[in-house]
C-alpha positions as CSV (number, residue, x, y, z in Angstrom):
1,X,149.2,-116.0,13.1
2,X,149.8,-114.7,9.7
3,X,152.1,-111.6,9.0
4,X,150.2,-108.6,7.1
5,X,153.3,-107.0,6.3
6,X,153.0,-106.6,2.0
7,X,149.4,-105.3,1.7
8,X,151.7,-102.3,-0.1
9,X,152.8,-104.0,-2.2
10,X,149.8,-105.7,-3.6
11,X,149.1,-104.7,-7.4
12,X,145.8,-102.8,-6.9
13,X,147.2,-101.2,-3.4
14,X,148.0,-97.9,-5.0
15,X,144.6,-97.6,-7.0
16,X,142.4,-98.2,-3.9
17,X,144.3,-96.2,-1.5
18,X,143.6,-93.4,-3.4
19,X,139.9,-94.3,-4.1
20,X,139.4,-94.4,-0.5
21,X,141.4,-91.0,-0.1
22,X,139.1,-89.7,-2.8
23,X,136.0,-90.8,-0.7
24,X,137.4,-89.7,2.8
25,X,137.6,-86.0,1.1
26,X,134.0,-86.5,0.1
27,X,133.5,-87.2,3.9
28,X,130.6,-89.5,3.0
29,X,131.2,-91.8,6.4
30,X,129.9,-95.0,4.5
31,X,132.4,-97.5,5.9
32,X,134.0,-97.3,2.9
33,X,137.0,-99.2,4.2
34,X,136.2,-102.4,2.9
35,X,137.3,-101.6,-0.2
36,X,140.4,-102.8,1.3
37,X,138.7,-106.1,2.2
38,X,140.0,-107.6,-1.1
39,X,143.6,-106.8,-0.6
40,X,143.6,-108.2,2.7
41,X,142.4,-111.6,1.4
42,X,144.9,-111.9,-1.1
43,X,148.0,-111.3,1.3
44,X,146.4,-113.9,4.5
45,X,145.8,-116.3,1.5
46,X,141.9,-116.2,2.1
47,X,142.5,-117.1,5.9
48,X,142.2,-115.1,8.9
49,X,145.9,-113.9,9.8
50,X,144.6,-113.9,13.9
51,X,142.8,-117.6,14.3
52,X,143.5,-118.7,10.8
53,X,140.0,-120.3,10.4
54,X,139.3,-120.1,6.5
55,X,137.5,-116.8,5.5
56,X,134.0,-116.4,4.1
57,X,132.7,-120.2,4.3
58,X,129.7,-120.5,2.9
59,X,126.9,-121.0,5.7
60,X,129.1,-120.1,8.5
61,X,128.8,-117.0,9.7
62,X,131.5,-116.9,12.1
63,X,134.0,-117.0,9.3
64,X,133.0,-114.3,7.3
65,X,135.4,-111.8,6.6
66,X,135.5,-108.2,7.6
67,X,137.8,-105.1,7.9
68,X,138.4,-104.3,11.4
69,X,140.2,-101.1,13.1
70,X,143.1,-102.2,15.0
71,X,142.7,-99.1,16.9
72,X,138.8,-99.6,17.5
73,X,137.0,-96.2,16.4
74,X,134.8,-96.5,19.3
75,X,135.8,-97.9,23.0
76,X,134.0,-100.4,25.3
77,X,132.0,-98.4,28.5
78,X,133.6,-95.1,29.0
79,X,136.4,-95.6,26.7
80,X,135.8,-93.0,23.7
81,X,138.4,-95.0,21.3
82,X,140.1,-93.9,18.7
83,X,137.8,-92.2,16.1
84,X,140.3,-90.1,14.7
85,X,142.0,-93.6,13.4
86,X,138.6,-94.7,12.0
87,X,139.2,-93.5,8.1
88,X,143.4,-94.3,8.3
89,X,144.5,-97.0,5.7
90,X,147.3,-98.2,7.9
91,X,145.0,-99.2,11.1
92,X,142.6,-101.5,8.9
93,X,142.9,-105.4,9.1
94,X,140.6,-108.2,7.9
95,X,139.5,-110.4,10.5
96,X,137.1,-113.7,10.7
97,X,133.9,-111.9,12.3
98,X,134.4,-114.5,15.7
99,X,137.9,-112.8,16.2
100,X,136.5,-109.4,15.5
101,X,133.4,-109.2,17.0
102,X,133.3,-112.0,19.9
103,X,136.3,-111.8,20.7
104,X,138.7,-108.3,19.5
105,X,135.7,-106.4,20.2
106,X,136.2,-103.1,20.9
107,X,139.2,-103.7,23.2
108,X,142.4,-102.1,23.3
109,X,144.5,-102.7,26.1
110,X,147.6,-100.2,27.0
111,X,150.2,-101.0,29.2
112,X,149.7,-99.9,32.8
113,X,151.8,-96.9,32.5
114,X,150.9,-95.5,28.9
115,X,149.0,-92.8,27.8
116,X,145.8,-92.8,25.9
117,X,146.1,-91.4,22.5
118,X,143.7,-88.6,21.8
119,X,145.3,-87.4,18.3
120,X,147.0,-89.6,15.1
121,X,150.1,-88.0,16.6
122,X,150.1,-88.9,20.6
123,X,149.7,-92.7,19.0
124,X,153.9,-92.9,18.8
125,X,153.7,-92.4,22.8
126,X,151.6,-95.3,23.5
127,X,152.5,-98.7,24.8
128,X,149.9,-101.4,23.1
129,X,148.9,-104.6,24.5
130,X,148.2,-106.4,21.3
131,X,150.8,-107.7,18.7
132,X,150.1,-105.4,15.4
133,X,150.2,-108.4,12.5
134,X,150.6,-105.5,10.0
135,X,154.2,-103.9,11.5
136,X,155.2,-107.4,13.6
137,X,156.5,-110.8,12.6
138,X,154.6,-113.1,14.6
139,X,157.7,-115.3,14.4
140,X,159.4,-112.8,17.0
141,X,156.9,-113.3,19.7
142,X,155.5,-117.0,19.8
143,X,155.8,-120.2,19.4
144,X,153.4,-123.4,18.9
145,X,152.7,-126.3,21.2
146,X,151.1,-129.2,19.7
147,X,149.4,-131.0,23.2
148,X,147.2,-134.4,23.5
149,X,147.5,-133.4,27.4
150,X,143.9,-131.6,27.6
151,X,140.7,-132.6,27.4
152,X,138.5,-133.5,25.6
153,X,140.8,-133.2,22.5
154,X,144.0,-132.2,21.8
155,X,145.1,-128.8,20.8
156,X,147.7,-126.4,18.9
157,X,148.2,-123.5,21.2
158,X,150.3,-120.2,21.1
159,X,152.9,-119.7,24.0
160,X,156.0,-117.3,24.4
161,X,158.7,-117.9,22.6
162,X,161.7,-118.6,24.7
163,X,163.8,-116.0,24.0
164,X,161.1,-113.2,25.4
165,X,162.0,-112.9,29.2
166,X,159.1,-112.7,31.7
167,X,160.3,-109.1,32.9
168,X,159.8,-107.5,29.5
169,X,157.2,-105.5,28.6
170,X,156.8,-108.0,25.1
171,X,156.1,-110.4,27.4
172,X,153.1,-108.8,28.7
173,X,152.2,-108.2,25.1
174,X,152.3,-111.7,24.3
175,X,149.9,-112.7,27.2
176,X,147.4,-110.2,26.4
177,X,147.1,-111.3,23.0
178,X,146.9,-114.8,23.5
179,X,144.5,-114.1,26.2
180,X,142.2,-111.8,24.2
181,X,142.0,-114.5,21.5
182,X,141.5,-117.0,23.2
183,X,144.6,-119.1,21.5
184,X,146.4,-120.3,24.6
185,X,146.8,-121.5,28.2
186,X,143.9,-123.6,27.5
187,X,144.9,-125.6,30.7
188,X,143.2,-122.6,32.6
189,X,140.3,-120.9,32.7
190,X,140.6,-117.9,30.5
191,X,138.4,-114.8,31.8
192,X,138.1,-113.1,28.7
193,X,134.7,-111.2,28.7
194,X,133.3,-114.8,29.3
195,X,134.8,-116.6,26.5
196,X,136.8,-119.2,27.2
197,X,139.8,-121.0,25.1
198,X,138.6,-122.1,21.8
199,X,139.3,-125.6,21.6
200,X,137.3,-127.2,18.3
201,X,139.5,-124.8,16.5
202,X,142.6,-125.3,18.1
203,X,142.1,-129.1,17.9
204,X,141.6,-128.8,13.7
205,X,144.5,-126.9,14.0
206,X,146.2,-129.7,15.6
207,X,144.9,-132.4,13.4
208,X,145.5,-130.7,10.5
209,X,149.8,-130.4,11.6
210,X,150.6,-132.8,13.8
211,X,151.9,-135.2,11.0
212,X,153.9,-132.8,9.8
213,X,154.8,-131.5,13.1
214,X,156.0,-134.8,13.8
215,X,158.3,-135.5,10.4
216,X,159.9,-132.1,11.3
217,X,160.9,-133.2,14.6
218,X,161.8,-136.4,13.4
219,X,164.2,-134.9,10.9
220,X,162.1,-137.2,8.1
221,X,161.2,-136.1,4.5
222,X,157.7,-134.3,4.8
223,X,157.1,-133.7,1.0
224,X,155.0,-136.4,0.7
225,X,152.5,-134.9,3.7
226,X,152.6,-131.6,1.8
227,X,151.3,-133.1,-1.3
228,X,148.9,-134.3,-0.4
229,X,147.7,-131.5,1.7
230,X,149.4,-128.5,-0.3
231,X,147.0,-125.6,1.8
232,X,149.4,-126.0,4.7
233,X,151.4,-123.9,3.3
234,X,148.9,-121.0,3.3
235,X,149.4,-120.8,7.3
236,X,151.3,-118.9,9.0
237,X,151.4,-122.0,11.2
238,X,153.9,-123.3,8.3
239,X,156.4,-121.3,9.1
240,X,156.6,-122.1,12.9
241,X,157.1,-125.5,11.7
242,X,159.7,-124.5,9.1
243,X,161.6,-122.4,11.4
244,X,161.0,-125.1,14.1
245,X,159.7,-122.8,16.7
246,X,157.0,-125.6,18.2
247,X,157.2,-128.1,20.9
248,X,154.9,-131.4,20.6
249,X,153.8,-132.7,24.1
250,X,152.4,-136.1,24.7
């Protein structure tokens, strides 16, 4: 998971904000959002800040990029959405088109007890499900588990971080998220619209940190795995590792 927090603060921010304020006044409902899409590349370092699977690979269409609504503008079945949020700046963020449209959908899960926002301002009275990357540190909520344990192959997978106790309502936020994804509890079976954990990409997640998983761990100099694979450090994965919030079962 990557934080999204410095879109703001990205050089050409200021100039296409106010394009796109420009072209919402025109009211030419064109999608015009993606002129975002740009922006949003820059800060997740050309990866998807949700999965992490490298953006816009040529030939793979479940990788390329797109701007989605966190807030969907439209709901699933009965559920009208959110299309007063569809033209707001500050609800917009790129996804790989798996996690946005297999996956993300058009779901947006409240807590039991919240209300349903019908304007911008009954938004500050609801109690969301998902982890926002754009307001949240990742770091806050999870943690990584490196596991040879199922099969066929092993995995990285997101869990709770130990300091978030079962009987708050984060932890309930945490679950959902992992669960929506399809990035955890891979040792059960996920009903999640009927997709189920996504191990190939969890296990090239694996492959590609173990090592340096393991040379953390082992309190052993891991410069040498970093040069020679210096794109690590693009993940947000890296910074689990740095701050040592992972587990490595075997």
């Amino acid at each position: 998971l990557i934080f999204m927090e410095n879109i703001e603060t990205h050089p050409d921010f200021n100039l296409t904000n106010k394009s796109f304020e420009e072209e919402k006044n025109l009211n030419t409902n064109n999608g015009y959002w993606t002129m975002f899409l740009n922006i949003h590349k820059t800060i997740s370092k050309n990866r998807c800040p949700v999965c992490e699977e490298l953006l816009d690979q040529k030939g793979i269409r479940e990788t390329k990029s797109s701007i989605d609504h966190f807030r969907p503008k439209s709901g699933e079945g009965t559920d009208p959405g959110y299309p007063f949020m569809e033209y707001e700046e500050n609800n917009y963020i790129i996804m790989c088109q798996s996690c946005n449209n297999d996956y993300k959908k058009s779901f947006f899960p409240l807590e039991d007890n919240s209300p349903r926002a019908i304007t911008k301002e009954g938004i500050v009275d609801e109690k969301p499900l998902l982890i926002d990357l754009r307001k949240e540190d990742p770091l806050d909520f999870f943690e990584l588990v490196f596991s040879d344990k199922f099969l066929p192959y092993p995995i990285l997978e997101l869990k709770r971080k130990k300091t978030i106790l079962k009987s708050s309502s984060d932890y309930n936020r945490i679950k959902e998220t992992i669960k929506l994804f399809g990035l955890g509890n891979c040792h059960k079976v996920v009903d999640n619209k009927n997709m189920t954990c996504r191990h190939i990409l969890l296990n090239t997640h694996y492959n590609n940190f173990i090592d340096l998983a393991s040379a953390i761990k082992m309190k052993k100099d891991f410069t040498p795995i970093l040069d020679a694979n210096p794109e690590l450090i693009a993940y947000g994965f890296f910074r689990f590792l740095i701050n040592e919030q992972f587990e490595i079962h075997n």
